[in-house]
C-alpha positions in Angstrom: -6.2 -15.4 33.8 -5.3 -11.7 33.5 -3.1 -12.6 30.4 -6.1 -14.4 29.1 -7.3 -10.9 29.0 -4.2 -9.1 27.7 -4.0 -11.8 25.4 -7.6 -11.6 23.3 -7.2 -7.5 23.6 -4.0 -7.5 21.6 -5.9 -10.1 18.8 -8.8 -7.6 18.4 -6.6 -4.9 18.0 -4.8 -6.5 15.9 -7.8 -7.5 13.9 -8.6 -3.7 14.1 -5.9 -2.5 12.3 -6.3 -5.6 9.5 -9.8 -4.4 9.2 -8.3 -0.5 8.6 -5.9 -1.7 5.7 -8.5 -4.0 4.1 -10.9 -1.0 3.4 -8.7 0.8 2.0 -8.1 -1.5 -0.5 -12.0 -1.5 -1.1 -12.4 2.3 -1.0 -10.1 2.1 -4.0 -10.9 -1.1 -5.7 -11.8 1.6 -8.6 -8.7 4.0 -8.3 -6.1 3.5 -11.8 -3.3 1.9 -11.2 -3.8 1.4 -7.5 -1.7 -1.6 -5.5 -3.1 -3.4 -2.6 -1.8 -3.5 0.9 -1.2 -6.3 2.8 -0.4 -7.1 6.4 1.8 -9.9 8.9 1.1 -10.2 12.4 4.0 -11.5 14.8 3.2 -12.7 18.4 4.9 -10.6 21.2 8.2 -12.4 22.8 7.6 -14.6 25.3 8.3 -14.0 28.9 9.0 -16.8 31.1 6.3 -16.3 34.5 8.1 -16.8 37.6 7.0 -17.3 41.1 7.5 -14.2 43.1 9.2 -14.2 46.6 9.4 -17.9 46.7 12.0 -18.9 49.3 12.2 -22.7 48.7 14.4 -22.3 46.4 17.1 -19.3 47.6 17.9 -17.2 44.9 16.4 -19.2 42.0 13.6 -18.3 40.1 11.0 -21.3 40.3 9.5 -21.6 36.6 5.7 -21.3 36.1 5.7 -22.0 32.0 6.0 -20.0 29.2 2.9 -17.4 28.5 2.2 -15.9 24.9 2.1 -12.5 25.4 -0.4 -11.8 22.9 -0.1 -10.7 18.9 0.7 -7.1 16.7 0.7 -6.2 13.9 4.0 -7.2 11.9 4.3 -4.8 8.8 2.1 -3.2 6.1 3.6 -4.4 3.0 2.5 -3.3 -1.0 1.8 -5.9 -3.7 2.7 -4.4 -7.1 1.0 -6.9 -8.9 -0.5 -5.9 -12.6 -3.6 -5.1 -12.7 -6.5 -5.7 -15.2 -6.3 -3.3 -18.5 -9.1 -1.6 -19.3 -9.5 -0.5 -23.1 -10.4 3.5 -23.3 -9.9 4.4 -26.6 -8.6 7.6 -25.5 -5.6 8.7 -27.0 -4.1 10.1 -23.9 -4.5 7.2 -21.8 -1.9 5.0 -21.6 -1.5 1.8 -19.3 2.3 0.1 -18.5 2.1 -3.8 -18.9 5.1 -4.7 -16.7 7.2 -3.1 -13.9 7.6 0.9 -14.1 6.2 3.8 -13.3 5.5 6.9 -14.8 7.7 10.1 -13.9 5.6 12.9 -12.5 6.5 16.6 -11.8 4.8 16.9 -8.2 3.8 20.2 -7.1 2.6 20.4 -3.2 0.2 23.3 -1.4 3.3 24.8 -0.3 4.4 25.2 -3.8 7.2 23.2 -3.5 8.3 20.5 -7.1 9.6 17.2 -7.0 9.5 13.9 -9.0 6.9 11.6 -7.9 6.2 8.2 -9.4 2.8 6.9 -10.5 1.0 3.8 -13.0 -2.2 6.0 -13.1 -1.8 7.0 -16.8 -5.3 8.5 -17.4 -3.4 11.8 -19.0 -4.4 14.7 -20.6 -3.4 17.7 -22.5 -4.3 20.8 -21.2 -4.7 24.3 -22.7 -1.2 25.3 -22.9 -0.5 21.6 -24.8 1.4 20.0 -22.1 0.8 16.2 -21.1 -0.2 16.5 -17.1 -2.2 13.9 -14.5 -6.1 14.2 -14.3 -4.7 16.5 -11.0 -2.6 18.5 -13.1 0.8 17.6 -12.8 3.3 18.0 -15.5 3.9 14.3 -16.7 7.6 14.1 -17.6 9.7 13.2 -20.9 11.9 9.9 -20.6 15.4 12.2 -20.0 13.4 13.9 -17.3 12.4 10.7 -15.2 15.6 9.3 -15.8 17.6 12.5 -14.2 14.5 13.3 -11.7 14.4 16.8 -13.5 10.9 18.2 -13.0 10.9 20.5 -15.8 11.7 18.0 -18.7 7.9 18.7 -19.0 6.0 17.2 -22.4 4.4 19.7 -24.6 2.4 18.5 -27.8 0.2 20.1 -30.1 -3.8 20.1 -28.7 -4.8 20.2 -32.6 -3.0 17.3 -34.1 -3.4 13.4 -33.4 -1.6 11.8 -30.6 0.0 8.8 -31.7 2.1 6.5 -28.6 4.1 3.2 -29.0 5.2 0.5 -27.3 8.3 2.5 -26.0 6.5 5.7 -25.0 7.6 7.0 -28.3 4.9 9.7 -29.1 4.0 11.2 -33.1 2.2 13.6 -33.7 2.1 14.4 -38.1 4.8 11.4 -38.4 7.0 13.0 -36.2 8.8 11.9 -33.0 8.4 14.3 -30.4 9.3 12.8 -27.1 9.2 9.8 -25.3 6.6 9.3 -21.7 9.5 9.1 -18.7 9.0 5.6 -17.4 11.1 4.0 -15.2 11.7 1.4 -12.5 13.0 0.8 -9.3 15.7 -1.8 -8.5 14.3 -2.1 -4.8 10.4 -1.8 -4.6 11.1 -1.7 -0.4 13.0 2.1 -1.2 9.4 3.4 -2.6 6.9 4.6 -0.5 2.9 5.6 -0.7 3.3 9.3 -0.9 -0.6 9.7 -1.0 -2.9 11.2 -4.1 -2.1 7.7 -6.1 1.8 8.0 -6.4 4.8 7.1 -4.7 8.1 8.5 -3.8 11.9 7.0 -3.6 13.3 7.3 -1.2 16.7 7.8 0.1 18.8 4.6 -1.1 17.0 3.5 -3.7 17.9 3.7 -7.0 16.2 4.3 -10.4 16.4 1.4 -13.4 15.3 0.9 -16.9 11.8 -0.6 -16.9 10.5 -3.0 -19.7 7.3 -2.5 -19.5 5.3 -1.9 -22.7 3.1 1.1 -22.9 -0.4 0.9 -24.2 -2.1 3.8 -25.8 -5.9 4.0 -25.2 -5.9 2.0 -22.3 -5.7 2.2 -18.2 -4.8 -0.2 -15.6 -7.1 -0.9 -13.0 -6.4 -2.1 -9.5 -5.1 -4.9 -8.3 -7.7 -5.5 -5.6 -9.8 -8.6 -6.1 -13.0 -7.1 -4.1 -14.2 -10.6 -3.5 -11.1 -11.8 -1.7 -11.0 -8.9 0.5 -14.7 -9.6 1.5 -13.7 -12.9 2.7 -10.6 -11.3 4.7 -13.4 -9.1 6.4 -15.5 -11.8 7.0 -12.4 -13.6 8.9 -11.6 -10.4 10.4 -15.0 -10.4 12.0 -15.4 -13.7 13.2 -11.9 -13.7 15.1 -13.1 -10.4 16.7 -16.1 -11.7 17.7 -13.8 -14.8 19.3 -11.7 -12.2 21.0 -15.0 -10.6 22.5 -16.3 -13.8 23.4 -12.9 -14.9 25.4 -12.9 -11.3 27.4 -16.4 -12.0 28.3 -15.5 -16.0 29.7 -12.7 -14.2 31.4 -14.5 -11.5 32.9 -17.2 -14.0 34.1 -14.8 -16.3 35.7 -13.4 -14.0 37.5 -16.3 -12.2 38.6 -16.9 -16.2 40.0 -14.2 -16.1 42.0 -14.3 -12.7 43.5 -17.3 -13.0 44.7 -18.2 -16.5 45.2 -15.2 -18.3 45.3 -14.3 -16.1 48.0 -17.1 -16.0 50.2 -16.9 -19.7 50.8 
């Protein structure tokens, strides 16, 4: 009966930590670019119950049955899925229809740079004419995200129209000037969530071509479908409520046998 206990404590913490991932995804159901999180739960190995200081049987453990132990929480995985394109009509905006990321010249409190990865591409220019994040971050040129060089920086001219093909190619007076670094990954599980909407590689993984297309005066939404995630919650609820509900039979029957039970 104590295991009944154990048992519906490990499902609603379990269901805890479901319920923590699944708002995330709703606090930024409106964040560019952003990918959802999932979760798996795995149930705890079982142990075998044995009898304890049984002598009927010398030296052999008399079996009771096998007890579930209870349930965890497996891993937190990422689904990269594209999400919806949204039409801007700014000329720094640019979405990526496919698998990539854009290259990203990260620079920390400490004041420490490094290439981050990122498919928020709501860019701008800023006063000194170089293409950086709606954080400031440099945004980097093709050759720059290809050889993780964070000061293969692109600088354009504020004054003059910002032109951007399929390629990343951008014009400016009929003119190539660069090309946006986008790349991919051959191994999604060697990228991490680094926090502020991008991602880091990590050690082992290794950088690819990406064939994605870029679109100019466009951004990509989430891929969080806030419906669906209302429904998790609403499962999420009602199996924590069954958990309560199971700790409170238990408790009861064993209040029963304490103190009735016993006193007959």
């Amino acid at each position: 009966m104590i295991k009944g206990l154990y048992t519906a404590y490990t499902g609603m913490v379990n269901e805890q930590k479901r319920l923590d991932v699944l708002t995330n995804n709703l606090a930024n159901a409106d964040t560019n670019g952003y990918k959802k999180e999932g979760t798996t739960s795995q149930t705890f190995a079982d142990e075998l119950a044995i009898k304890i200081k049984d002598t009927s049987s010398y030296g052999l453990n008399k079996k009771l049955g096998v007890i579930s132990m209870g349930v965890h929480l497996g891993e937190t995985y990422t689904n990269y899925d594209q999400g919806s394109i949204k039409v801007t009509d700014n000329e720094t905006d640019v979405a990526l229809a496919g698998n990539g990321f854009f290259a990203i010249a990260f620079t920390n409190k400490a004041g420490e740079t490094s290439v981050k990865y990122t498919r928020d591409g709501a860019f701008t220019v800023n006063t000194e004419g170089y293409l950086v994040t709606k954080d400031g971050d440099y945004v980097l040129s093709q050759a720059g995200a290809q050889n993780t060089d964070p000061n293969a920086r692109i600088r354009l001219n504020p004054n003059a129209k910002i032109t951007i093909d399929e390629l990343g190619n951008i014009y400016q007076n009929d003119q190539l000037v660069t090309r946006i670094g986008v790349v991919d990954f051959d191994d999604y599980n060697y990228i991490s969530k680094y926090g502020e909407n991008l991602y880091d590689l990590v050690d082992g993984g290794q950088i690819t071509a990406s064939d994605a297309k870029v679109q100019q005066g466009c951004i990509e939404g989430s891929n969080v479908n806030v419906v669906d995630e209302m429904v998790k919650m609403i499962t999420i609820s009602r199996a924590y409520q069954a958990g309560q509900k199971v700790i409170n039979t238990v408790d009861e029957t064993l209040d029963k046998t304490v103190n009735q039970v016993g006193k007959v």
